[in-house]
N, C-alpha and C positions, 0 to 999 in steps of 0.2 A: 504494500500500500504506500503509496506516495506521502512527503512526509507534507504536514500543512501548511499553510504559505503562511511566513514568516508574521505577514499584516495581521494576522488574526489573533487576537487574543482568547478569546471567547466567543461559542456560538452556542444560544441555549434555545431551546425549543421553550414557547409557551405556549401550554396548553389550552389557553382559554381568557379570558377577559384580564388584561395586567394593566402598568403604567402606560402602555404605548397606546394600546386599542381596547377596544372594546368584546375584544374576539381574538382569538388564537394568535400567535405575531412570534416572527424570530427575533431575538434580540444578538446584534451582534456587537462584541467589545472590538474596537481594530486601532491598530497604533499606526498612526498615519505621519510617524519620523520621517519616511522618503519623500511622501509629499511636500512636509515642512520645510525640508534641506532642499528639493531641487532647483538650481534658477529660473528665475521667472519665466522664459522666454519656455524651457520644459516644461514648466506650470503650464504656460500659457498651450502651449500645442496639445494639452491630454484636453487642455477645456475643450477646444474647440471639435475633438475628437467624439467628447459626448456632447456636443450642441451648445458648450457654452461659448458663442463666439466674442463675445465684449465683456469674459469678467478681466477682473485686475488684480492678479494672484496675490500684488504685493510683495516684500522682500521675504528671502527665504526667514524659516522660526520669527518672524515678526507677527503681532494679533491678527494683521490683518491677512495674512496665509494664512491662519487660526481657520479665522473666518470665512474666507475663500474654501478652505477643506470642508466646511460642513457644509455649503453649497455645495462642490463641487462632487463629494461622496452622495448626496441625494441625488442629484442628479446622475450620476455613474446608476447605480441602482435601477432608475427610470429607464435609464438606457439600454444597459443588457435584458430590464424587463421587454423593452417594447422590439428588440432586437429578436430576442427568442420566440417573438412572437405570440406571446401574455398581454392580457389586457392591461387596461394601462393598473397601477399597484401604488398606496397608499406608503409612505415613506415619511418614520421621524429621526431626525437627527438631533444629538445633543453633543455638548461638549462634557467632559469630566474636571474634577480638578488637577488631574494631568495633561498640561498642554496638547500632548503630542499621544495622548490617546480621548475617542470620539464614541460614542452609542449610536445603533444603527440598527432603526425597528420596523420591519413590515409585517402585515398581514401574512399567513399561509393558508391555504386549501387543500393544500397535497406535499405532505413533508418532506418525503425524500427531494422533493424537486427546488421548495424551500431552500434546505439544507446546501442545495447544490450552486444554489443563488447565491450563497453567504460564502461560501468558499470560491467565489468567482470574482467577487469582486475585492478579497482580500488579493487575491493572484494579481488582479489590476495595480490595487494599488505596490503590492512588491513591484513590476514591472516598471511603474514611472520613472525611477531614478535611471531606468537603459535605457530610456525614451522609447520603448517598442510596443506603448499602448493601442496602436493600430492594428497589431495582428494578435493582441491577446485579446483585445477587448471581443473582436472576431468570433476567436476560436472560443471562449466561456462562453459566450451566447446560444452557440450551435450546441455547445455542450449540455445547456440547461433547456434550452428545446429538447435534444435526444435523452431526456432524463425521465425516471419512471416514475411516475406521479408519487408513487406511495400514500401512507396509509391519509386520514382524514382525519383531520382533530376528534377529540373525547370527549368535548364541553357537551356537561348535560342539559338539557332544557327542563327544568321541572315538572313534576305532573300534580304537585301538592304546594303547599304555602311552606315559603322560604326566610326566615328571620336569619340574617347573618352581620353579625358582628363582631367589629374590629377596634382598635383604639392602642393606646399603649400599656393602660392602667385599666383593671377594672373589667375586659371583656371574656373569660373566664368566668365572677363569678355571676359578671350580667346574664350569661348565656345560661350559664344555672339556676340564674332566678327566673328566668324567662319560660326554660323547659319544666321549671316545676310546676309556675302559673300556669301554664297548657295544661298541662297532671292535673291539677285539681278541677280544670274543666274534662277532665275525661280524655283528655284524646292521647292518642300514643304517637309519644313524641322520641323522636331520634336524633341524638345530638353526638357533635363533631368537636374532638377540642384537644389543646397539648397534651390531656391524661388520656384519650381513646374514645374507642365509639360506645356511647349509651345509647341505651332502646328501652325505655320506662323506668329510667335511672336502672338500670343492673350495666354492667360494664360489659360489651360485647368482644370489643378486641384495644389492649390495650397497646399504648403509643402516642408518639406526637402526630397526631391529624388533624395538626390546625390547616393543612395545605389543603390542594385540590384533591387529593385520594382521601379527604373525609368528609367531602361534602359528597362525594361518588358512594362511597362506603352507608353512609345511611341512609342516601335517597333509595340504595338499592335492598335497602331492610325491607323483611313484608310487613306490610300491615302499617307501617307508620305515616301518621295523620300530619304529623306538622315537621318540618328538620328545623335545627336552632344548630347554624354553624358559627364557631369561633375561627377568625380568619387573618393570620397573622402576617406580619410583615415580609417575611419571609417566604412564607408561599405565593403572595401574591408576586414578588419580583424573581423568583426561582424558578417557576412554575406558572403562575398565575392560575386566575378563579376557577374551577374547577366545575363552576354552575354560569349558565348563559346570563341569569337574572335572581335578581333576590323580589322577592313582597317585600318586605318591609328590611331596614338597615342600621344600623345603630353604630354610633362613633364615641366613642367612649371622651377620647380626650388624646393630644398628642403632647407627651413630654420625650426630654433627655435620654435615647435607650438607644442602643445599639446601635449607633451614628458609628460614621467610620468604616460601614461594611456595607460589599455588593454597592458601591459609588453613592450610598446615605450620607452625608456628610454634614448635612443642617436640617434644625428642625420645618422648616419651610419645604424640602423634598421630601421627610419624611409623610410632614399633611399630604401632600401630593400621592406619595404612596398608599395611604389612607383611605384616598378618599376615592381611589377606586373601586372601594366597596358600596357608599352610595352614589357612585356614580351609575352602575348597572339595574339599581333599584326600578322597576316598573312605574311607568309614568303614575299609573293608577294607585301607587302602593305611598308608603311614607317611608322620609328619611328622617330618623331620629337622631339629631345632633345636640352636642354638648354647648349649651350657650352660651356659658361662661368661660368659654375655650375659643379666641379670636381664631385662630387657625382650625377647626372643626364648623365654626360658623362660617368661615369664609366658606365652604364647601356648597352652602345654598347655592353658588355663581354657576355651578357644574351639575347639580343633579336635575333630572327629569322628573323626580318625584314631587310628592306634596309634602314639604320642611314639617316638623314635630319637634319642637325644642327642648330641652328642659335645662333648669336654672334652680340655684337655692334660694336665688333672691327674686322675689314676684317682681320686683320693682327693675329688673335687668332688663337695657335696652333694648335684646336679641329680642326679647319675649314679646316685647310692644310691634319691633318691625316685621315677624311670624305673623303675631293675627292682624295684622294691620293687610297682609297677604292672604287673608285666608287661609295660615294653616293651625295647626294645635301648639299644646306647649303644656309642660308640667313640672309644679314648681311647689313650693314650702310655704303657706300663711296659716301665721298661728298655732306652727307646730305641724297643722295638717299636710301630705301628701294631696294635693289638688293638680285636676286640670281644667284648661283656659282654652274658651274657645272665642273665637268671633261672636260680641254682640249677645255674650251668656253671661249669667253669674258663674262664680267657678264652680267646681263640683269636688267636694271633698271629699276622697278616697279612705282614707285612715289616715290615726297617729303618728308621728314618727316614733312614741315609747310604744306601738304595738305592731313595732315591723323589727322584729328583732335583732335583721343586720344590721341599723342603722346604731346599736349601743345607745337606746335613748337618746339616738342625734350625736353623739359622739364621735362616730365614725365618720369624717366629713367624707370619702369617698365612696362609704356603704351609702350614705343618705344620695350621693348622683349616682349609684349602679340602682337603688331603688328605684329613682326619679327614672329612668331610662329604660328598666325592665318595665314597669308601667307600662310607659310609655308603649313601649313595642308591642306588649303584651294585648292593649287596647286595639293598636293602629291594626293590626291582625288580623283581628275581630274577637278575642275571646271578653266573655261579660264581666259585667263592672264587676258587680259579686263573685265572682269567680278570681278576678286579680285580687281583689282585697283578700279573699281567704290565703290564695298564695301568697303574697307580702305578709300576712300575720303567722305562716306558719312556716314560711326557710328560715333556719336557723343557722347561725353561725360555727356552730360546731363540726368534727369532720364527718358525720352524715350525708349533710348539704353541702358542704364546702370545705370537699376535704386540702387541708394548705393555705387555705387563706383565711385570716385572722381568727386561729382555733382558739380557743380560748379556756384554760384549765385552772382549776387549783389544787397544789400539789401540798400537803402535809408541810409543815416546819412545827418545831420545838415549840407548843404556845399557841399555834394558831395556824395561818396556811399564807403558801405567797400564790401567786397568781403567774402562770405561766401565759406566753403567745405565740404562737406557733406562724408564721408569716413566708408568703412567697416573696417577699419585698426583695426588690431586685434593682432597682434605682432610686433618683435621688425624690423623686415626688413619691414614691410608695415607703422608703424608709421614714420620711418625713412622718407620711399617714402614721406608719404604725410607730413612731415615735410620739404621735399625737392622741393615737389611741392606748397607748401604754399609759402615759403620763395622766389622762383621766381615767385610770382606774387605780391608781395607789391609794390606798387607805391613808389615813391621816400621819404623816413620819417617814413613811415607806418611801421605797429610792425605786430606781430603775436601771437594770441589769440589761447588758444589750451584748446579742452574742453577733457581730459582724461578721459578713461575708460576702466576698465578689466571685462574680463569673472571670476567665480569663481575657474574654473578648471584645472588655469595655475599656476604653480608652482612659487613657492614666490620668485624666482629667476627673473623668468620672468617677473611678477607683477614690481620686484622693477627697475627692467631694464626698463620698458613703463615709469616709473616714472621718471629715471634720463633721458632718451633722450627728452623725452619731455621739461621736465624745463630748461635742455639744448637748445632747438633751439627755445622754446620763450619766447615771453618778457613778458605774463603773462599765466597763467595756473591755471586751476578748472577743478575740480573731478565730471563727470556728473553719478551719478549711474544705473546700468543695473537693476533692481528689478526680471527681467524673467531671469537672466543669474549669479544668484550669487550663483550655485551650489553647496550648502554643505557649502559656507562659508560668512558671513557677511558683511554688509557696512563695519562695524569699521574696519571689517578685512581687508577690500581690502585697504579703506584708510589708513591705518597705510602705507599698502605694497606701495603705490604708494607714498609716501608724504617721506616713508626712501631712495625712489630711488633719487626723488627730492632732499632732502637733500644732495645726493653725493655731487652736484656741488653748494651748497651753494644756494640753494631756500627754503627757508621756511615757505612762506605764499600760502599753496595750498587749499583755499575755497572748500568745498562740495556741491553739491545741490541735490536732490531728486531725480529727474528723466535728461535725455538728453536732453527734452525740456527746463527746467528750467535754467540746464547746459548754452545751447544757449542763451538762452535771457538776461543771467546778461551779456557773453562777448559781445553779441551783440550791449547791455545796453550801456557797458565803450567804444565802438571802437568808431574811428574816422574818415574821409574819408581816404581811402587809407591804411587804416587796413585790415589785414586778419583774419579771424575765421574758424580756420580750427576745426571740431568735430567728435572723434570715435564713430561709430553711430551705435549699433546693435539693439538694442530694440526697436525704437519708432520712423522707417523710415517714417511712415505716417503720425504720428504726428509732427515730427520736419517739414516734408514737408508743413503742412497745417500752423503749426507756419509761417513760411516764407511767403507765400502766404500771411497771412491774417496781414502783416507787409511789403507787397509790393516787396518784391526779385522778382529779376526775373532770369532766365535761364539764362547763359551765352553764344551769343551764340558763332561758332567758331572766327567769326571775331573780337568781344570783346576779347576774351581770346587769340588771338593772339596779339592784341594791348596792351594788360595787360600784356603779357611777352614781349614786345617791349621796353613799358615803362623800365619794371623791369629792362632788360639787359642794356639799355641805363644807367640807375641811377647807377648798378657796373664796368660801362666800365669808367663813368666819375668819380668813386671813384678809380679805380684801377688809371687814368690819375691821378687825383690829387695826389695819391701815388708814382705816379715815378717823 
């Protein structure tokens, strides 16, 4: 086999609705260094080779051969398309943050032939630097005409109602509150997500299927009435959607994660990555956006659906230009869970003390994965009473939610301390569950915080988990991930985390080996009415069975409402002693 031409970095097959299109699309990586280098006057003769006869290449690695290259690469594409005698063929080009590499996305119908396109025009561009664009450009063309169509994309078109959700925070355990509110309306719901496929909450096949083989995998369940995909960042740019269309869409919120990877490099392309999940949403159907999220509201400019906002604050301006549009919104007055329509009074759903992921409102990300599951759960169509009894009966414990903000108390000398059990993985979910820790210490009690990073987050980020954390408590230890140190080393993370620490003047941040180990020395030092809150991705069954087999127990809602009872009482009478 021939080896690849040199131009091509990457060629990836998407399967189905991604960043580029709407629909199946090759995505190609090409480093276009020969381009950049040739002089102008070789610039100039490949232009007019493919029909560009009056560009102006500009000086060789100057911006504006930047520029002239992603012109001149779109058009090259057009060319060998209309050359081989293909109708004419939809083409985006982008730059990267490497000058002298470019992104290169079209539509396919028939892959192999696709495929054959992408490696045709990397050949081109090798070719430039010998000036011999004339007879390669030729000979690919004939080559992708004689090519075998091969197979036809996978994208399924649904035959049931599609809830699919995306975000950076949060859409996990929206997707679970969502599948449960279906559940108590009856209907059998099949749900897609980084833990595996569920099919009336029993676990069908375990794994990360937040890509397109999990949207595939439960549409093809029998019997199931409704699917609730979780649709992560990475499938959609790997892979892409894996479904032609969603009913209804949900966007949780876009922060700080895994920038720096597959050409994410700011929070602004990562919205953009986002937001192709409601962007496919059915005109008929709703997109449920986070309001309080400028970058998630921007997303109204791009969808075809009908906007569904929600916000904590009734008085937020998304909420007024929604129904000012005609569409819905769901938001917080008076404590209540309400929604806002055009020209209605609001309609109050329930409490936030009787939706028990919200911690009596405590939980400021539980109270918008609340607002949002609603939301979607409504836009649907399933009945008001029906969402209200599933908001008053998911629980935060690992039943419902297993990994995300579990909530224990385990046995001490005198009394008990309060374990948390957390997927916090950045700097807006560490924040969360440093915010949720901190309103639930009894009166005296400190807050024990066992750290940890993925390897694949940028040293930025790393040193960021480091300083909030030794910021919000009073003692701090490094619990190590061993299946999540991607490319880079204990020493290495811990330096990262222990320099974040040091911002705010902590410098004794202990290491341990694994998560469990992690837990059991803060476990070891608490006191009653301590907290231990712990970032926990590697070794949820084992820290589970730690617990267990040292007496915790589940917290259930009526404890953890009396635990933020305490809490609030203990800073209402320090704010008193204050004034």
């Amino acid at each position: 086999m021939a080896d690849a031409p040199g131009s091509l970095v990457e060629l990836r097959v998407l399967e189905g609705p991604n960043l580029y299109f709407p629909r199946a699309a090759i995505k190609l990586t090409l480093d276009i260094s020969g381009l950049a280098a040739v002089p102008e006057d070789t610039a100039r003769r490949f232009a007019a080779r493919i029909g560009l006869r009056n560009a102006r290449p500009g000086a060789p690695d100057s911006g504006f051969r930047q520029r002239f290259a992603l012109r001149a690469v779109g058009r090259l594409v057009r060319a060998i398309t209309a050359e081989s005698g293909a109708t004419r063929l939809a083409v985006r080009v982008r730059p990267t943050s490497d000058p002298h590499r470019i992104v290169v996305a079209y539509p396919w119908v028939h892959r192999n032939r696709a495929q054959v396109m992408g490696t045709a025009i990397a050949e081109v561009l090798d070719a430039i630097p010998g000036g011999d664009t004339d007879r390669v450009v030729d000979e690919v063309a004939a080559r992708v005409a004689a090519a075998e169509p091969g197979a036809k994309p996978h994208t399924l078109t649904p035959r049931i109602p599609v809830v699919a959700v995306t975000g950076t925070n949060g859409k996990t355990t929206t997707s679970r509150m969502i599948a449960h509110i279906a559940r108590a309306d009856g209907r059998h719901v099949g749900w897609s997500s980084t833990d595996g496929i569920y099919v009336d909450g029993e676990l069908v096949e375990a794994g990360d299927y937040s890509g397109p083989s999990g949207a595939g995998r439960v549409l093809a369940q029998p019997g199931v009435q409704l699917a609730v995909t979780e649709t992560a960042r990475g499938g959609i740019l790997l892979k892409g959607i894996g479904v032609a269309r969603n009913d209804v869409s949900v966007v949780t919120n876009v922060t700080a994660d895994h920038l720096g990877l597959h050409g994410i490099d700011t929070l602004e392309q990562l919205a953009e990555v986002k937001s192709v999940v409601p962007k496919i949403t059915r005109r008929s159907g709703w997109a449920v956006l986070n309001g309080d999220d400028p970058r998630v509201l921007a997303m109204r400019a791009v969808i075809k659906a009908q906007p569904w906002v929600f916000s904590r604050d009734p008085d937020a301006p998304a909420i007024r230009v929604v129904l000012d549009d005609g569409g819905r919104a769901t938001t917080v007055i008076d404590g209540w869970i309400s929604v806002l329509a055009p020209n209605a009074d609001p309609d109050p759903l329930v409490e936030l003390v009787d939706v028990p992921m919200t911690l009596s409102g405590l939980s400021r990300f539980n109270v918008e994965n609340a607002l949002a599951a609603a939301s979607a759960a409504l836009a649907v169509g399933i009945p008001r009473d029906r969402v209200v009894e599933g908001l008053r009966t998911f629980e935060p414990g690992p039943e419902h939610n297993w990994g995300r903000l579990n909530i224990f108390s385990v046995p001490r000398t005198g009394g008990a301390a309060t374990v948390i059990i957390d997927n916090a993985h950045n700097e807006a979910s560490l924040e969360s569950l440093t915010e949720v820790a901190a309103g639930l210490r009894a009166p005296g009690g400190r807050l024990l915080l066992g750290l940890g990073a993925v390897g694949d987050r940028t040293e930025e980020l790393t040193e960021a988990l480091g300083e909030i954390g030794a910021r919000a408590a009073d003692v701090v230890a490094i619990g190590h991930k061993k299946k999540y140190l991607r490319g880079r080393t204990e020493e290495e993370l811990e330096e990262l985390l222990r320099a974040g620490a040091a911002r705010v003047g902590v410098t004794d941040v202990p290491a341990y080996p694994t998560e469990v180990d992690c837990l059991a020395a803060l476990v070891g030092q608490s006191l009653p009415g301590d907290v231990i809150a712990l970032m926990t991705h590697a070794e949820h069954h084992a820290v589970f069975a730690w617990l267990e087999e040292h007496g915790a127990t589940v917290d259930s809602p009526d404890v953890l409402r009396e635990k933020v009872r305490a809490a609030r009482a203990q800073d209402s009478g320090a704010a008193s002693a204050g004034t």
